[in-house]
N, C-alpha and C positions, 0 to 999 in steps of 0.2 A: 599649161606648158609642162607641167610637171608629168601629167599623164602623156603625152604625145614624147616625152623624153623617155619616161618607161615603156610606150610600144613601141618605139624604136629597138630601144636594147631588148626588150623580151624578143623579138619579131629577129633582130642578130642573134642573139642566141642559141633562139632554135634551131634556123636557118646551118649554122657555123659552129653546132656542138658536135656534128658528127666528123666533122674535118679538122679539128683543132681542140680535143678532148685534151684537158691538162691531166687528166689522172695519168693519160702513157704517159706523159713526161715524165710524170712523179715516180716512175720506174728506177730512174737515177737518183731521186732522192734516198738517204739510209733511213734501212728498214729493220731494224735491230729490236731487239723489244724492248718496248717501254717498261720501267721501272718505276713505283713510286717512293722507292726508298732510296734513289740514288738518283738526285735530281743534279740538272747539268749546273756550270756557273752561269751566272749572270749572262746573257748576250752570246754564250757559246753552244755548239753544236750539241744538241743531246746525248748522241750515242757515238762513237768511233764509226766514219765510214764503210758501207760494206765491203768485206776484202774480195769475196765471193758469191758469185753466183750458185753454186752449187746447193745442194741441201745440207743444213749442218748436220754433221754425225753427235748421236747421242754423247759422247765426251763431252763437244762441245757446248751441248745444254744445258748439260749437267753443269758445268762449271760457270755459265751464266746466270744460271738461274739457283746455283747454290743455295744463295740467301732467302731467296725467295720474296712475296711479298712481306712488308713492314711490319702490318699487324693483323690479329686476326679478327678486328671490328672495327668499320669507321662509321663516317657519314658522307653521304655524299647529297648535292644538291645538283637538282635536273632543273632549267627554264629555255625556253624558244621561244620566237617570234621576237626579240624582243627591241630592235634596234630603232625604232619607229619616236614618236613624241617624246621631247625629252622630259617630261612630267612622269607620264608610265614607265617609263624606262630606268630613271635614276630612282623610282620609286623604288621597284625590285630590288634593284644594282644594292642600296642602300640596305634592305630587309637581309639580301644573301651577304653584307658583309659584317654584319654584327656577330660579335662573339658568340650568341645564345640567341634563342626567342622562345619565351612564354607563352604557349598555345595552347589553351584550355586546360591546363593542371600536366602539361608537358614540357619538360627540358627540351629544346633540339638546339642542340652547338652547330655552330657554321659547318658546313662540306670541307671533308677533307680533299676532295675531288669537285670539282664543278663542271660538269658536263652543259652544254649550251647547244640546243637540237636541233636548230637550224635558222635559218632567216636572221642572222645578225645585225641585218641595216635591211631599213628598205627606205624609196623602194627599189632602186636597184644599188647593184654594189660600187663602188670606186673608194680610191685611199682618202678623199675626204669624208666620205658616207662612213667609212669605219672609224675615222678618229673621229669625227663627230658625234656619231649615235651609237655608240657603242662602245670602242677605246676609251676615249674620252669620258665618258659619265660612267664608266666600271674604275678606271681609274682616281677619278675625284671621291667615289663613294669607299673606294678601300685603297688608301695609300699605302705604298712599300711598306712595311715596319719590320727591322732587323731580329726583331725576337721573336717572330714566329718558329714557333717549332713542334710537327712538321707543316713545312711551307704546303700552302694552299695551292692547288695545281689546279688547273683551268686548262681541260678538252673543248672541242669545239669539232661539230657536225655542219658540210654546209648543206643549205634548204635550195629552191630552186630562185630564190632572189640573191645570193652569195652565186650563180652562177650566170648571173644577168651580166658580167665583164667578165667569162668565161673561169672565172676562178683564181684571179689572178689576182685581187684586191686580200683575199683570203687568205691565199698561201702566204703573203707577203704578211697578214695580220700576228698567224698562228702556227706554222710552221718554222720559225728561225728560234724555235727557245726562249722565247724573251718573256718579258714580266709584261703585265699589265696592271697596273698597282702590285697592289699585295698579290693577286695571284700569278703562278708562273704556269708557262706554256712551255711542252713536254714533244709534243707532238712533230715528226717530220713529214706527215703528208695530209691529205684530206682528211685520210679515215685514221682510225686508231684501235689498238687492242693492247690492254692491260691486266693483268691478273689481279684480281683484288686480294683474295685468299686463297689456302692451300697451296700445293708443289706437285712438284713432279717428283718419283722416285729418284734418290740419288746416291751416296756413297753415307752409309751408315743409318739410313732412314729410310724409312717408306713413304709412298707416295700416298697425299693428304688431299681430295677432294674438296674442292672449293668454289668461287664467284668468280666469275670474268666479266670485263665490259667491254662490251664492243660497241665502237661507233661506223657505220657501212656507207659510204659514199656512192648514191645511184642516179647522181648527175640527176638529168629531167627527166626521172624516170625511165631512163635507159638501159643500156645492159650492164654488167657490172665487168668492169676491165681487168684485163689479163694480169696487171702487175699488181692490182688490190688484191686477184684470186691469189698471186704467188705470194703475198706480204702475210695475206689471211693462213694461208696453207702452212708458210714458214713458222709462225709463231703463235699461231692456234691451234689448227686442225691438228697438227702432230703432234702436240702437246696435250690435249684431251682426254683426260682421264673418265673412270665411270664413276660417276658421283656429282660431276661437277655441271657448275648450274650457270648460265651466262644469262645476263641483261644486255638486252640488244636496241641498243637507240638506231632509226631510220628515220630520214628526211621527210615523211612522209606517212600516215595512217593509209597505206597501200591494201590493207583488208579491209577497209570502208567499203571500198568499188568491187571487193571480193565474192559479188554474192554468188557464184559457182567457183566450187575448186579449180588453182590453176588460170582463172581467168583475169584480166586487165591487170595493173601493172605491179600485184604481188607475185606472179611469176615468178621474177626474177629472186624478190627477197626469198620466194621458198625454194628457189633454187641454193641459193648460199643456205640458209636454215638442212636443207637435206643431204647436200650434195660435202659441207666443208664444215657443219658443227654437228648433226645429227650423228654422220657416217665420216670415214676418210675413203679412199682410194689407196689401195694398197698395188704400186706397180708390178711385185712379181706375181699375183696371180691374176693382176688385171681385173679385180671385184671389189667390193665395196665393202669395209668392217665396220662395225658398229662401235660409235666411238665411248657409250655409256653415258655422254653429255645432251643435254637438253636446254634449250632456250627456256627461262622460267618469266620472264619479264618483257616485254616490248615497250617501248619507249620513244614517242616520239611526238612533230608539232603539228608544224604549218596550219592546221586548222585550227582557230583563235580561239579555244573552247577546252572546257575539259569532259573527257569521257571515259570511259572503261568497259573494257570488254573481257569477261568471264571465258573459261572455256565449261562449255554448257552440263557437262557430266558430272562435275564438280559440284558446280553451282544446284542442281536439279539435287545432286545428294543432300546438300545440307538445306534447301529446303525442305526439302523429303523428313528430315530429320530436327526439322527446326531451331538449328545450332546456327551458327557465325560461320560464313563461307567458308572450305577447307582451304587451309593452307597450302594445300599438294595444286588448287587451283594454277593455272598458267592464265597471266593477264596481258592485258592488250591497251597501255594506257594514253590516253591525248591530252597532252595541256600545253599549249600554245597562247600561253597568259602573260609572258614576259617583258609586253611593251605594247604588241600591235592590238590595231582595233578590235573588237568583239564580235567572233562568230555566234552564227545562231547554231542549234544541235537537234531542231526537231525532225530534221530530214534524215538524220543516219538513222541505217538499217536495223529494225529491232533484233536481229539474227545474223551473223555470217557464218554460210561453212569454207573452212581451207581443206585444202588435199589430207588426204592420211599420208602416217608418216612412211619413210621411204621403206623398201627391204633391205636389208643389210648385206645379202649375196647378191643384189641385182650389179651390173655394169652399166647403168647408169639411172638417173630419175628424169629423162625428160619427158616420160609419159605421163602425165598427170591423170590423177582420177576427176574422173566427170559423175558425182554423185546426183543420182535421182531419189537418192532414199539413204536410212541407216543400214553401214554396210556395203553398199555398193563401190568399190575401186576400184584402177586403170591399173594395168600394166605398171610393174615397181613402184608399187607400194603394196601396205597389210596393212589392214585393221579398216575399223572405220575411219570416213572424211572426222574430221574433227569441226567439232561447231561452237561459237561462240555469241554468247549472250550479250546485251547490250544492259550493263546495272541501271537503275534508278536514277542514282547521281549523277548528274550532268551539269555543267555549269554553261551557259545560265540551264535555266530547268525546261524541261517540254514546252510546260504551257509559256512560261516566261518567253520562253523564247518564239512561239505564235507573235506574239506580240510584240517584238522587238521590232521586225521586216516594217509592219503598216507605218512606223514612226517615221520612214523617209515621204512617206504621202500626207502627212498630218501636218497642218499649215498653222497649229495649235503647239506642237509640239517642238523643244527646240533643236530638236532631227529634221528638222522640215527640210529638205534637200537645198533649195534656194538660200535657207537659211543656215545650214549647215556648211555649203560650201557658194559663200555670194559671189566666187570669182566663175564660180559654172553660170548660176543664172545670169549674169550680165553678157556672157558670152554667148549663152544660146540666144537673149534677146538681140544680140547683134546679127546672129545668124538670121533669127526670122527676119529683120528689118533688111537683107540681102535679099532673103529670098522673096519677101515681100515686095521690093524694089523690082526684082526681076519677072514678075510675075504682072506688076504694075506699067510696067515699059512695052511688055509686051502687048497687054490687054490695050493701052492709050495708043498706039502704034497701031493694031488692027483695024480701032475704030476711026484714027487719024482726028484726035483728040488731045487735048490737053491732060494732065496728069487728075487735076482739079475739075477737069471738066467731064473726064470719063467716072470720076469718084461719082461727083452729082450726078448722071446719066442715070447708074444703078437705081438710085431711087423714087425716078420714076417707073413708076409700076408696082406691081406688086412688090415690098421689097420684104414683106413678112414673110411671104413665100420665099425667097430668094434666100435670106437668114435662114431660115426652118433649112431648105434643103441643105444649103452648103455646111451649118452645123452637123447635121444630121447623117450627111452622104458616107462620110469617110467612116465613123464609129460601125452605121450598117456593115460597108464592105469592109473593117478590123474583124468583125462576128462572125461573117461569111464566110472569110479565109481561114478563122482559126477554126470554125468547125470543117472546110473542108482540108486542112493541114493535117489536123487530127487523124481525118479518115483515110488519108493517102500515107499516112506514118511520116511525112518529112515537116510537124513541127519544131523539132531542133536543130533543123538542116541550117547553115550559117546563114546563108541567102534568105530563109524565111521568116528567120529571128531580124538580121537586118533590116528588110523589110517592112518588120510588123516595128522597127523602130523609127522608122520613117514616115507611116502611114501617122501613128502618135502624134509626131510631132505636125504635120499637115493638116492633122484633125486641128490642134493649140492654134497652128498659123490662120485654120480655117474661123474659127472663135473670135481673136483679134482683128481678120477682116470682117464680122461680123459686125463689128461694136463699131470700126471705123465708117461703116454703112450706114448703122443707124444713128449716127449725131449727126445734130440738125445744123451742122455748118454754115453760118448766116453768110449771106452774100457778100456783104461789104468786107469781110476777112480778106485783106491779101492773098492771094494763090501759094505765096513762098512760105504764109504763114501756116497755112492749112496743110501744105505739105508737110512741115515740120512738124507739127502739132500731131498729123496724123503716123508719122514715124516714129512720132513719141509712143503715143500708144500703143505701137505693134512692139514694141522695146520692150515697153513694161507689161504687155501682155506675154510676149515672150520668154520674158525673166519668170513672171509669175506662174501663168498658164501652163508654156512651154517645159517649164520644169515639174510641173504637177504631172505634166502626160511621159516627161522622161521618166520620172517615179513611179507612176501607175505602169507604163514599159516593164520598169524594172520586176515589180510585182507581179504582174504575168506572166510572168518568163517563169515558169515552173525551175527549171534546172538548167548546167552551164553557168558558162562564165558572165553571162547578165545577170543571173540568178542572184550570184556571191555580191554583187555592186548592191544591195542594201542593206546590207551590212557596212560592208569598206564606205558608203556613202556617207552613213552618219558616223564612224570615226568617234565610236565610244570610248574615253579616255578611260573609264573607272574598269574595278572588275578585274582583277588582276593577279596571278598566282603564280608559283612552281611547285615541285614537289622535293622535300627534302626524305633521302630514302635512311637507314638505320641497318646497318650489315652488321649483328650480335655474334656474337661466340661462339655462339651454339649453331652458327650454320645460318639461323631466320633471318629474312627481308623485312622490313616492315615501311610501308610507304604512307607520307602523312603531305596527304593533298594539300597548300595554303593556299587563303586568298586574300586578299587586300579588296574590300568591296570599294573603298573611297581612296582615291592615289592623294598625292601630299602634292598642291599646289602652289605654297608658300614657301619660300626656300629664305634661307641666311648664313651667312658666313661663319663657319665656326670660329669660338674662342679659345678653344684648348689645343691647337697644332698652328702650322704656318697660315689660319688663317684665308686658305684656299679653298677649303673642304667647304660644301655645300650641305646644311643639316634641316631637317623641317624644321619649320620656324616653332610649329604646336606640338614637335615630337611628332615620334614615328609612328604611320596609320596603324591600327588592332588589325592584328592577325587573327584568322579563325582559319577549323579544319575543315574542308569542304563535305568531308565525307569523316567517317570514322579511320582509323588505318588498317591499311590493309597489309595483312600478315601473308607472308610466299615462303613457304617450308623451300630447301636447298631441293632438293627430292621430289617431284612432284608426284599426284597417286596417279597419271594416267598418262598413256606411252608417248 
């Protein structure tokens, strides 16, 4: 029930994102820039509505942005995915709200900022999904407390399951200013932009290069809307100084799919990346200046794994050199560990290249370069494509992760699909005992036969032959098809993936009327008995069978969205992380990957508050660093 509820709403979604896009709404919502030093009251509006449409004149920014940000170091904590099992989730919830965490002979204090990356519930959204798997257990695990200071601010990105009720569950979540426990919500639209450090030039000072974070809202993958480009252009783009260095959270690892510049659905991010942080538009000469700012960081989920991605020039140097990655590096990171089940990571690409960066006189970048080699670009752009390496670290690991997929086929294992989720195999056992039924009506109707009397028929004759073939028939023609699929190029084609998951399940059904063939049905048995008996079987070969050849399906589906089903199948609960980042003095990033390998299953009531509070019963699961930290100088060595 739960899946035919979520292809409904994905299946609306899709359908009715292009005719009912809430981000144009959100044109009317105020777009003023967020502050973290002047956080609203309780339950009220963030910012003063906007008075104008117009662009603000330099006075006026000047005088807003006077103060500038709070301080010149915090911490900030990044996690997604995570709204899913309330075990992994309040696990998290609980890690990101303690004061400190002791991780390998390291301090790290709670986030001054909490950024959350996307997929806050699943599996799709509405206002119960969010107070239950989400509001609710972030709530419980950090309640208000009056003496914070400064108060914990909570961003939020939404992923393409926050867009499964069009967006509407979301804006209502995260957008009105309110608290959620201890942390407060800042934010009046989807996306967000905040200055972390440094200013803008103003009256009696000079302008100080510094961290921005932006959060980019790209729906399902779509194009990015007029009134994000106008909220972005207002209080980024023209604000951008040379020096300054942005962390950029996206719904999505959109440079996974990117293995030619410019191709599949990072477009559009390197559209914003070139066109609105790289460069601005400058309207009276109609050409494009170069704004000195550089994206240093990527950041983002949906894919239940963590990875990173180098940019290759960097990396190749200090191998070259045998030092600790350069800090000037620009990285590419995924951890989508914040609740939901566990991806695998052996399939992403050991290499991506993205487009070079734009030219700064061109009027416009929508020519993208199409790289055949180092050095080769399109129209608006210079330099080389830029390429990125995929590190070592991966959570789970290469091989680890081979091994993870075969566990929905292992009937030893307690991933074993049947076993993992007993309300599918009961369900497919009903199916084949349908289709079995139907298949049976007819075959007893041709012969003009009894139900019981056409079963015994079968068996006179050869009926080993008759086993052997009807076993045997369908798996030859699965072999057949898939090598001529192969050769025709439309094995991915929807129809033929379909298909080859129907043939699976006919081969299961063909099995169980095997075994119903060969038992020797004594005569004196009742007919009503023998039918039932023999529906039993097809049941429980159905459940069992049935679900071995949906698993083995799954596993042969090289790629697509069958593919991702064995994973989501077994619905790994452990294995769990975010990443808390470290923004120093001196300008440095420094990112410290955690993970929680074993989530906390045991829960009790605490004693020291009202008593509401939910605390591990054994104390809270050991933290470790997945990786060492990774240090991002403001500055990076390469354009």
């Amino acid at each position: 029930m739960s899946l035919a509820r979520t292809a409904l709403k994905v299946a609306a979604a899709t359908v009715f994102a292009d005719f009912g896009d809430k981000r144009e709404l959100e044109g009317s919502f105020p777009a003023d820039f967020l502050r973290l030093d002047k956080l609203p009251a309780a339950g009220q509006p963030a910012q003063p509505p906007v008075s104008s449409r117009g662009l603000p004149s330099p006075a006026d920014l000047q005088e807003e942005r006077a103060a500038g940000p709070g301080t010149s170091a915090m911490w900030i904590d990044f996690a997604a995915d995570l709204g899913d099992g309330f075990d992994a989730t309040y696990t998290v919830a609980s890690l990101l709200a303690q004061d400190k965490l002791a991780v390998d002979g390291h301090e790290l204090p709670r986030g001054r900022v909490l950024v959350l990356g996307g997929d806050e519930v699943y599996p799709v959204a509405s206002p119960a999904a969010y107070e239950n798997r989400m509001a609710g257990p972030y709530r419980t695990a950090f309640p208000a407390r009056g003496h914070l200071n400064p108060v914990p601010v909570m961003l939020a990105l939404p992923g393409n399951h926050d867009w499964y009720d069009g967006l509407t569950s979301f804006i209502r979540t995260f957008t009105r200013q309110r608290s959620i426990g201890g942390w407060r919500t800042i934010q009046t639209r989807s996306y967000f932009a905040v200055r972390l450090t440094g200013g803008p030039p103003g009256p009696g000072r000079d302008g100080t290069p510094g961290w921005w974070l932006l959060g980019l809202d790209s729906q399902l993958g779509q194009y990015i809307d007029e009134p994000q480009l106008d909220y972005f252009y207002r209080n980024v783009t023209l604000q951008l100084q040379p020096g300054d260095a942005i962390i950029l959270c996206v719904a999505a690892p959109f440079w996974v799919d990117a293995v030619e510049p410019g191709r599949g659905e990072f477009r559009q991010v390197n559209f914003f990346e070139q066109d609105y942080l790289r460069r601005r538009f400058d309207p009276s000469t109609g050409l494009f200046e170069a704004t000195g700012a550089s994206v240093r960081l990527w950041l983002t989920g949906d894919l239940h794994h963590y990875s990173r991605y180098e940019d290759s020039h960097s990396q190749e140097n200090s191998r070259t050199q045998n030092q600790a990655p350069d800090p000037g590096s620009t990285h590419m990171i995924t951890c989508g560990l914040g609740g939901a089940y566990l991806s695998d990571t052996h399939g992403l690409p050991g290499r991506i290249t993205l487009p070079a960066p734009a030219a700064a006189g061109e009027s416009s970048s929508t020519h993208y370069a199409v790289a055949t080699g180092a050095g080769h670009t399109g129209a608006g752009h210079t330099g080389e494509a830029r390429t990125f390496t995929r590190m070592p670290t991966t959570f789970p690991g290469q091989g680890d992760s081979r091994l993870l997929g075969p566990q929905l086929a292992n009937p030893f294992s307690q991933f074993w699909l049947p076993l993992r989720n007993p309300g599918f195999g009961l369900t497919l056992g009903i199916v084949h005992v349908v289709a079995a039924l139907t298949v049976w009506t007819v075959f007893s109707a041709f012969r003009g036969e009894s139900f019981v009397d056409s079963l015994r028929s079968l068996t006179r004759g050869n009926t080993i032959v008759l086993v052997t073939i009807m076993v045997l028939a369908i798996p030859l023609l699965l072999a057949i098809g898939s090598l001529l699929t192969r050769w025709w190029g439309v094995a991915t084609a929807g129809i033929v993936v379909f298909t080859r998951g129907a043939l699976y399940q006919l081969a299961a059904l063909a099995v169980s009327a095997a075994v119903v063939i060969l038992v020797p049905w004594p005569e004196s048995w009742p007919d009503l008995l023998i039918l039932l008996l023999a529906l039993a079987l097809v049941h429980v070969a159905g459940w069992a069978v049935g679900s071995e050849a949906f698993a083995l399906y799954i596993l042969a589906t090289p790629s697509g969205e069958v593919s991702s089903w064995k994973m989501s199948g077994q619905a790994i609960e452990d294995h769990k992380g975010f990443l808390r980042i470290h923004l120093a003095p001196d300008g440095t990033l420094t990112v410290y990957p955690l993970m929680v390998d074993t989530i906390c299953r045991d829960w009790q009531l605490a004693t020291n508050d009202d008593g509401a509070r939910l605390v591990p019963a054994s104390g809270l699961p050991a933290v470790r660093l997945l990786e060492e930290p990774i240090t991002i100088a403001r500055k990076g060595s390469t354009p």
